[in-house]
N, C-alpha and C positions, 0 to 999 in steps of 0.2 A: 253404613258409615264409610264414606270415601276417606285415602288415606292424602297429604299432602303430596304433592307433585314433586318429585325428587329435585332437587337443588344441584345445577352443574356442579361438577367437583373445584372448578376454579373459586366460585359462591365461599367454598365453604374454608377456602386456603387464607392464611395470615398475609398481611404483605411482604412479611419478609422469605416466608415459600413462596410469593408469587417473586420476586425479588430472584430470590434463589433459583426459581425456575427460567425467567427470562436469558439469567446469564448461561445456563446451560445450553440452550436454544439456540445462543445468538454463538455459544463457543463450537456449538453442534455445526452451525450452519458457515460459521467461518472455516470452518473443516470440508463444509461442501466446495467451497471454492476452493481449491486444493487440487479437487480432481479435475477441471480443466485447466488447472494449470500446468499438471505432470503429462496432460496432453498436449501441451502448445510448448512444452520442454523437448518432447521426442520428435518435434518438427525441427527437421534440420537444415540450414541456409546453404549446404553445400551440395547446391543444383547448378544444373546448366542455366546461364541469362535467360534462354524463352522461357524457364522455368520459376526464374524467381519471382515474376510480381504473383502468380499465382503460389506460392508457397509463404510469399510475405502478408497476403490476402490471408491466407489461412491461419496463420500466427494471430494476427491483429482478430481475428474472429473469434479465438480462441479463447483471445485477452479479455477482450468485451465478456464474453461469456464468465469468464472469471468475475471480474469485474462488476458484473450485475448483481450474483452470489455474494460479493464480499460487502456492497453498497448495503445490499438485504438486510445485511447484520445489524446497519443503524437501526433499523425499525424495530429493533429489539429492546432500544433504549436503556442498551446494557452499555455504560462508559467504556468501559475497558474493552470490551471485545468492538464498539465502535471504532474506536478510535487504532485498534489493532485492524482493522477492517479498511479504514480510509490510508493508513500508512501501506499495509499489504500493497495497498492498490497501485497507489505512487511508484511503489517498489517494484511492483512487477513491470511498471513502463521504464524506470529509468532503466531498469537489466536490461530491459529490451532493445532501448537506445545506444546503451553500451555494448551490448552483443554485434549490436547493426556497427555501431565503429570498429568495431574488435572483429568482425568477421574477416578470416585470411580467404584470397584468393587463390581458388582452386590451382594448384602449379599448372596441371594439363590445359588449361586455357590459352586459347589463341591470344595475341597482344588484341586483336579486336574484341575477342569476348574478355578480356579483365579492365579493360576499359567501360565497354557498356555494364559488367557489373558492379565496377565502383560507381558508374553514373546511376543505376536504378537504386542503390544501398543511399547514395547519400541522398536523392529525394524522398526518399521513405523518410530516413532517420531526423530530417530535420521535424517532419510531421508527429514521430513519434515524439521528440524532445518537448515540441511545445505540449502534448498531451498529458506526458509525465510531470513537469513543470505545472500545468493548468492543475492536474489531480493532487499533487502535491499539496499545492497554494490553496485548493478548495478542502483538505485533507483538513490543515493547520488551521482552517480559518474554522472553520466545523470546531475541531476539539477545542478551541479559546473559547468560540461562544457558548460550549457547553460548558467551559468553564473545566476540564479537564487537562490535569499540567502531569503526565506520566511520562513512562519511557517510549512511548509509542509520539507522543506530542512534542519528546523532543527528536528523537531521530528524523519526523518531518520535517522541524526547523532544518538540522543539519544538512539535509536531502536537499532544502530550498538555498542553504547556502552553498552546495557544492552545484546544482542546476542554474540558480538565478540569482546569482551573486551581488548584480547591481539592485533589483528587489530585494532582496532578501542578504544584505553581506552576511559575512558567518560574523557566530557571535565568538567575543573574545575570549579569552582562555581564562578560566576562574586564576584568581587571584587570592583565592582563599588557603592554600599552601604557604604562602610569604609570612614571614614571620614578623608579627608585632613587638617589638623591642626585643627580649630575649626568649620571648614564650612565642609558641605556635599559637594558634587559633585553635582554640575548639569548637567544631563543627559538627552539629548531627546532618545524618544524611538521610533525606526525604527522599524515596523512590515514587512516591506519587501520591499526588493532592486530586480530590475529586469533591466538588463543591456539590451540596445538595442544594436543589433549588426551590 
């Protein structure tokens, strides 16, 4: 007498452990992207001009690499860490953009070379801008049609209104503070809505 053929361990999980497990996975794996991004942190822009496109090459490789990891996490089909995933991503280009404006020139630099590195930072940085902008706007638009309104969905909105203003203006300052006749407003406050579909 043959016995039955063992049944994968996923076979035999409720949905709400498979549930349970996905978000671990996907919080697992948003932790993977992490680690090149503390590698593309200790790349530093304070190089000589022949040195920088090749050191900004390497940042931008770094990112990607990130990036790729943190995209993964949608496939997890876990909301929150999604959507913590597409913001990540946004976030790490707009630093990046912001670092490239914020980068001080080296004092020991010749007047020739602080010129050619302000000239090779700002073509970069325009590249990066539209990238973080692009991620951003692909970030937000992702979480809406998942129909996911969190903290992560909205700090993209804000992200898109401080990067692309004329797309995206910032939204206006709640009005829910002002007081209705002589009584405040009672307000409960929702940290985040996730529609099941």
């Amino acid at each position: 007498c043959s016995s039955p053929a063992p049944q994968p361990l996923s076979a035999k999980m409720s949905p709400a452990d498979k549930k349970t497990n996905r978000a671990w996975a996907a919080e697992a794996r948003y932790h993977e992207g992490e680690l090149p991004f503390r590698e593309y942190e200790k790349v530093s822009l304070a190089v000589k001009p022949s040195k920088l496109e090749k050191t900004l090459t390497k940042k931008a490789e770094l990112l990607e690499k990130a990036q790729s990891v943190y995209l993964d996490v949608v496939n997890f089909e876990d909301l929150k860490w999604a959507t913590a995933a597409l913001y990540r991503v946004a976030q790490i280009y707009d630093g990046f953009a912001e670092a490239l404006h914020d980068a001080p020139v080296p004092a020991e630099f010749s007047a020739d070379e602080k010129q050619a590195y302000k000239d090779a930072l700002e073509n970069y940085v325009i590249d990066i801008e539209e990238k973080a902008i692009k991620l951003a706007s692909t970030g937000y638009q992702k979480a809406i049609s998942m129909q996911v309104y969190n903290q992560y969905t909205k700090l993209l909105r804000e992200s898109l209104g401080r990067q692309a203003a004329d797309m995206y203006p910032p939204e206006r300052e709640s009005r829910a503070s002002e007081r209705s006749g002589d009584r405040p407003l009672r307000l409960e406050v929702v940290d985040e809505v996730i529609r099941d579909q």
